[in-house]
N, C-alpha and C positions, 0 to 999 in steps of 0.2 A: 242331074247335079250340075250345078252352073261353074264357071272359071274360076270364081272366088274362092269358094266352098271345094273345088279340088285341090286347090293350090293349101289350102288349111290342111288339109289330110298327106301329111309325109309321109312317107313311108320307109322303115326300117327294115333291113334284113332279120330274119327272125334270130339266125347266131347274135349278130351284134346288139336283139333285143335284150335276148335271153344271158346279157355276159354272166358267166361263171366259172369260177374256177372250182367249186366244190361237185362233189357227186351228185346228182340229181338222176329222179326215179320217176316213173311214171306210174298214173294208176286211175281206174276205172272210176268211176265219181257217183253210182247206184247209190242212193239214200242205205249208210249203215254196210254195204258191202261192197268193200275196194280191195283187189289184185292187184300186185305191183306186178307194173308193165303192162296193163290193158287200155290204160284212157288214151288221150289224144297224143301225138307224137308231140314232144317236146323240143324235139333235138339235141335229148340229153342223156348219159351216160346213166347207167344204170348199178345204184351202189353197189358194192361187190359185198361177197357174202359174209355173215357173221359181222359187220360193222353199223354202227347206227348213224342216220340221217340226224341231225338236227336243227329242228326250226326256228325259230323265234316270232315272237307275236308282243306285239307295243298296242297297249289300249292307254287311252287317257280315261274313260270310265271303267275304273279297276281299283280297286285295295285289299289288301292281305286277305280279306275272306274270298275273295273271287278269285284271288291266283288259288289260294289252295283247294277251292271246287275242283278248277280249272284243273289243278296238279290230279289231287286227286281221282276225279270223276270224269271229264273230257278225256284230261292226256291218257290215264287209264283205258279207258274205253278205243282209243283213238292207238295208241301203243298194239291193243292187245290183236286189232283189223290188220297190222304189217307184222303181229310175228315179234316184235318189240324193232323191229329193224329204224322206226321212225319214231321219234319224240319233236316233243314241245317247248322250250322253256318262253312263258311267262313273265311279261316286265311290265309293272304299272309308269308310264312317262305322263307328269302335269300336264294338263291342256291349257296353262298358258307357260310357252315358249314348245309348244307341239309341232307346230308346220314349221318353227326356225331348225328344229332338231333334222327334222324330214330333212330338210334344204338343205344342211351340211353335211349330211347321210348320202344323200346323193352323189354329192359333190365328191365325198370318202368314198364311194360304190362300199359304202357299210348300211344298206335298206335291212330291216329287220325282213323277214319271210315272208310275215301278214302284219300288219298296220289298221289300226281304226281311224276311218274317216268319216265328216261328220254331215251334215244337211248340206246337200245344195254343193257341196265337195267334188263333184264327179266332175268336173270341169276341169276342177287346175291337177288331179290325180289324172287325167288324160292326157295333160301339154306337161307335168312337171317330170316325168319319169318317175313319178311312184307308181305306179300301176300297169296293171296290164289289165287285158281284155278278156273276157271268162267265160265267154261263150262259147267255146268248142267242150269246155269242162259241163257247165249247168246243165245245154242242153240235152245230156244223157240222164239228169235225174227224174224219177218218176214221180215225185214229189213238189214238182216247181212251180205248180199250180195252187199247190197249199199257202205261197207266201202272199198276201194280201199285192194287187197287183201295184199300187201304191207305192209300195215301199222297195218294189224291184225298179220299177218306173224311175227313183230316186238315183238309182246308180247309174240310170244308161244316158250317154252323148256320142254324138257321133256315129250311130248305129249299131255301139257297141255294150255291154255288160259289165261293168269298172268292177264291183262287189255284191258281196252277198250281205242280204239285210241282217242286222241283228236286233235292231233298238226303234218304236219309233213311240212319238207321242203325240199323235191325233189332238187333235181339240173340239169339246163340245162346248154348246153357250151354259154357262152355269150360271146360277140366278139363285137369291134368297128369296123364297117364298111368302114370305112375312112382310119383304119390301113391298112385293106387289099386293098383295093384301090392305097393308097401309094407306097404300095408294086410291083405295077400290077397287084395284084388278083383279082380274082371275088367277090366283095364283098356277093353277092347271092351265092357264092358255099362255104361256112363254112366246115370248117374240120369233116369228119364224125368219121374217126379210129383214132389211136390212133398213128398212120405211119403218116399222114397225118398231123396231132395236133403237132405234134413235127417240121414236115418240116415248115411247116408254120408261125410257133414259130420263127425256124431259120432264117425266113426270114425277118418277121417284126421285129425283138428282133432290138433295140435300145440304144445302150451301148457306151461312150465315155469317155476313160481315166477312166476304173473303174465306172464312173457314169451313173448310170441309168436314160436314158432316155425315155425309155419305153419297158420294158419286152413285151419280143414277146407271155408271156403267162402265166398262175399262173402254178407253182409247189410247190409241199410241202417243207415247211421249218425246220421243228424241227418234232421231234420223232413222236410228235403225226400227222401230216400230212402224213408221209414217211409210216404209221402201214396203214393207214385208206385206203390211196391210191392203198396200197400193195392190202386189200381186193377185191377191187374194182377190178383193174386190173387182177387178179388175177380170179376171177368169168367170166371177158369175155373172158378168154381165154381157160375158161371150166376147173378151177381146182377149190378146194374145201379147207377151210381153216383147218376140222378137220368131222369127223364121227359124224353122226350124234346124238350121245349121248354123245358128246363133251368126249371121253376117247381116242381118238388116233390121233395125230395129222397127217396131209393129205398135209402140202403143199411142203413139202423140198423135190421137184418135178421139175422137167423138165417147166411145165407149171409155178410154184413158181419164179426160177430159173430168166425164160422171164419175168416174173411179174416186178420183183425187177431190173432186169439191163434194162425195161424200162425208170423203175422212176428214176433208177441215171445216165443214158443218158439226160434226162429230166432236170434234176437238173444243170447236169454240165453243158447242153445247155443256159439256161438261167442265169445261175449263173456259170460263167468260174472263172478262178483263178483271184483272185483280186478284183471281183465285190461281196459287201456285200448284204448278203439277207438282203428282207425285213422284217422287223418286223411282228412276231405274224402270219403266213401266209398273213396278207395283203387284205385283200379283201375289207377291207373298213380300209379309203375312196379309197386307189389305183386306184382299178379299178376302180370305179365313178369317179375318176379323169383322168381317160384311162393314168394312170402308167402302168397300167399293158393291154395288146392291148386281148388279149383274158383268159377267168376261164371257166375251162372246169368242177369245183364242183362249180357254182353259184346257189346259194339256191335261195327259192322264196322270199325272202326280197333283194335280189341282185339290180331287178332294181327297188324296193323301196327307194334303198339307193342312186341309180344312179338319181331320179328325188327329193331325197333329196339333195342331194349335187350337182349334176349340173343339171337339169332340162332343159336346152337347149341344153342338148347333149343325150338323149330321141331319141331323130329320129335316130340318131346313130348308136340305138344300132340294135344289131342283134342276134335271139334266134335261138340256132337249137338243134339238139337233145343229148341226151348222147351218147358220144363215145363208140362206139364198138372197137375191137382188130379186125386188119386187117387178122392176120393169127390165129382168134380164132371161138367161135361158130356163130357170129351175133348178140349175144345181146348185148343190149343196158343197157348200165345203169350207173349210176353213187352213188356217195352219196347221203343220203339221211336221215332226222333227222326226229324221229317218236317219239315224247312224249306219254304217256297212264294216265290212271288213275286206280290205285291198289286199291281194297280193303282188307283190315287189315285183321290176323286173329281172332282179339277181338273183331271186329266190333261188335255193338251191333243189327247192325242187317244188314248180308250181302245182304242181297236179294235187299233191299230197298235202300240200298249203290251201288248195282251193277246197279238199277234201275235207280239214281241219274247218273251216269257214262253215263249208254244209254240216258238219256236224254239231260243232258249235252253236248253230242257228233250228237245231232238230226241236220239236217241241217240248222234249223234258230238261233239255237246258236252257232254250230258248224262255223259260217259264219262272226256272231259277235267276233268272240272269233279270228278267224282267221284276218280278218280285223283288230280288236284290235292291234295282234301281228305281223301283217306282214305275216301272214304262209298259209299254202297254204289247204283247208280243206279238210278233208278225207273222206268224202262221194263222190262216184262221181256226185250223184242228185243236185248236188250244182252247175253243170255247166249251169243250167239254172237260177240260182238266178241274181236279177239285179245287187248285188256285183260283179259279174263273170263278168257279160257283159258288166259292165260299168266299168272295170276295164282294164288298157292298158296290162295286163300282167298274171292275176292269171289264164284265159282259155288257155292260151298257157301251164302252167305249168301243170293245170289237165289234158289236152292233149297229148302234147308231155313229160311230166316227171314224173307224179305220176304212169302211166304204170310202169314203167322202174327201180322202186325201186331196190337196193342192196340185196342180202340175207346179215338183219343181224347177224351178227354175238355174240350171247346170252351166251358163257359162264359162270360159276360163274367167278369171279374175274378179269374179260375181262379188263377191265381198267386199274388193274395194269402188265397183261399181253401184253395189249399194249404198254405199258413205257418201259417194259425190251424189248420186241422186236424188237419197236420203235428204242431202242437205238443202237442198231446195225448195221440198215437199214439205221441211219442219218450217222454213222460214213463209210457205203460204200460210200453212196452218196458223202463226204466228199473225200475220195481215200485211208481213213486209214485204212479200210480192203475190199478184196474184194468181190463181191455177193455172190461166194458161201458158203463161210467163215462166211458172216452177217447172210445167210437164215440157215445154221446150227445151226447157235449160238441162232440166234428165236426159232428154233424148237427146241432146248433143255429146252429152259424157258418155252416155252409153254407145251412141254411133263410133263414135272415136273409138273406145273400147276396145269394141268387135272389129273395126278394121284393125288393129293393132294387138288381137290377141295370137298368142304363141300356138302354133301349130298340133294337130294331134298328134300323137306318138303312137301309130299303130303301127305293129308289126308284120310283116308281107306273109302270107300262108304259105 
């Protein structure tokens, strides 16, 4: 570990991590069976008897039927493992003005218990004080292997464990079959590389006087599609976005370089002079409306939305895998959106928090929660549930796309890192400055960034 990279990792006394003033309990973290006072020491008081614990849990993806699952069925089940000595309550808070809430929560030492954090999150829940680190808790379950490694991968920075998964949405390339048909293509041979995604594009793209008649395929449209993409891309062709202790950035690279003048070949293919993008990237309704003839980032509510909105165009459709780069390593992958559940550092009692998280994420909730939302669930043992099988689409995703997850990408400050970025990479795309000019001008924001990110907040053992 080099000077920089140590001076990033603060370190907190575990009291002053752990502040609290309520009762806090400890408890063993076995998938389904927990003793109060077995799990890792806390350094914390153990409630006293006939009194109840209470937790709290803020999700932004929540509404009245999932608190009452939750009420019901979780905290039920979750109650009944402490004796009733431990409960739940439940609060759906809007994800937008979500992280402003957090922030002044902090500020108030009023953090709910467990908190939902969302993609690419584990960065600023590392340096912001929402989070703690969960690795003395997970490493006891015997089940930890079952969570696609993916979506565990999503939580960790700094060598640490931020949350347990609950939510993610893989992407597979989805394509109408008819388009390629039309075309003279094999509708059975789908675009594997990223050589091939393009040609294909070219050939079905549907464009008249300006108007769109059917884009031969999604590309990113605004800053934030052009950063996300860039990752992506960018990993199958074997580079790397920054060192792994997020202090040096790694991509204004030759492999960088290919990344970025793929996607604005891509752009200007589907979007030549004259022809306006569509709104917001488009993916719905568009494509359920086959506007758009192939989405090489269609998450697992993609063809939820396609037998939402046209349901007799279902047979249609055609799933194949995530693009690889034709002259890069072979991997596969694409996008892919991982939510977690963080527990506080005030929680009043993490164990039992981290507990609620593993259970929450077990497969038969894990399944309803997913169902609920459209998402695709992150255990793999879910691919024998009757959801899975009775379902025209979510075995295809834990098959062919929940492997094939993104490294993502965790910095602190990663989101507004991707605006400035972002904004570079839309304006090559655009023609007003060139690739190598835009991947410069990223990696100066981003170098700055990293020198100037906020320290982790780990707590001392």
């Amino acid at each position: 570990m080099n000077e920089q990279t140590t001076r990033s990792f603060a370190k907190l006394s575990r009291r002053d991590f752990l502040r609290t003033s309520a009762v806090v309990a400890s408890g063993a973290l076995l998938a389904g069976c927990i003793m109060p006072g077995t799990g890792p020491d806390t350094g914390a008081a153990v409630a006293p008897a006939g009194e109840t614990t209470e937790l709290t849990l803020w999700m932004f993806s929540m509404n009245p039927e999932l608190i009452d699952y939750i009420n019901d069925e979780v905290n039920t089940e979750f109650q009944d493992a402490h004796s009733g000595s431990v409960t739940l309550l439940p609060e759906h808070v809007p994800y937008d003005g979500y992280r402003q809430k957090l922030t002044t929560s902090i500020a108030g030492d009023a953090l709910p218990d467990i908190h939902e954090a969302g993609t690419q999150a584990a960065g600023r829940v590392a340096t912001s004080g929402e989070g703690i680190p969960l690795d003395d808790y997970i490493e006891a379950w015997d089940d930890l292997d079952d969570y696609f490694e993916a979506n565990i991968r999503g939580t960790q920075i700094a060598g640490y464990t931020w949350g347990v998964p609950i939510m993610s949405q893989p992407s597979l390339t989805l394509y109408w079959k008819s388009a390629l048909e039309d075309a003279g293509l094999d509708p059975e041979s789908p675009p594997t590389n990223d050589v091939e995604y393009l040609e294909i594009a070219s050939q079905i793209q549907n464009v008249e006087d300006g108007r769109i008649i059917q884009l031969g395929g999604w590309a990113p449209t605004n800053w934030k599609g052009f950063f996300q993409a860039f990752e992506v891309q960018l990993q199958r062709l074997g580079g790397e976005m920054a060192d792994e202790s997020y202090t040096e950035v790694r991509f204004n690279t030759p492999e960088g370089e290919a990344a970025l003048g793929w996607i604005v070949d891509l752009f200007q293919t589907l979007y030549p002079e004259g022809v306006a993008r569509l709104p917001e990237e488009a993916p719905i309704p568009h494509f359920a409306n086959r506007n758009i003839a192939m989405h090489m980032r269609a998450h697992g509510n993609g063809p939820r939305d396609v037998l939402k909105y046209n349901p007799d165009f279902f047979e249609d459709l055609g799933f194949a895998f995530p693009l690889e780069a034709k002259d890069g390593t072979g991997r596969k992958n694409s996008i892919s959106w991982r939510n977690f559940l963080s527990v506080s550092p005030t929680s009043v009692d993490p164990a039992a928090a981290t507990e609620f998280c593993h259970l929450f994420s077990n497969p038969t909730h894990n399944v309803f929660y997913s169902q609920w939302g459209g998402y695709i669930p992150v255990r793999k043992s879910v691919i024998e549930s009757s959801f899975v099988k009775e379902s025209e689409f979510v075995g295809k995703y834990l098959e062919m796309a929940a492997p094939h997850g993104y490294d993502v990408i965790n910095p602190p400050g990663y989101f507004e890192l991707r605006q400035g970025g972002g904004n570079f990479f839309e304006e090559a795309a655009l023609g007003k400055i060139g690739v190598a000019e835009a991947l410069q001008q990223c990696a100066d924001v981003w170098q700055e960034g990293l020198n100037n990110a906020p320290s982790y907040k780990i707590p001392e053992a």
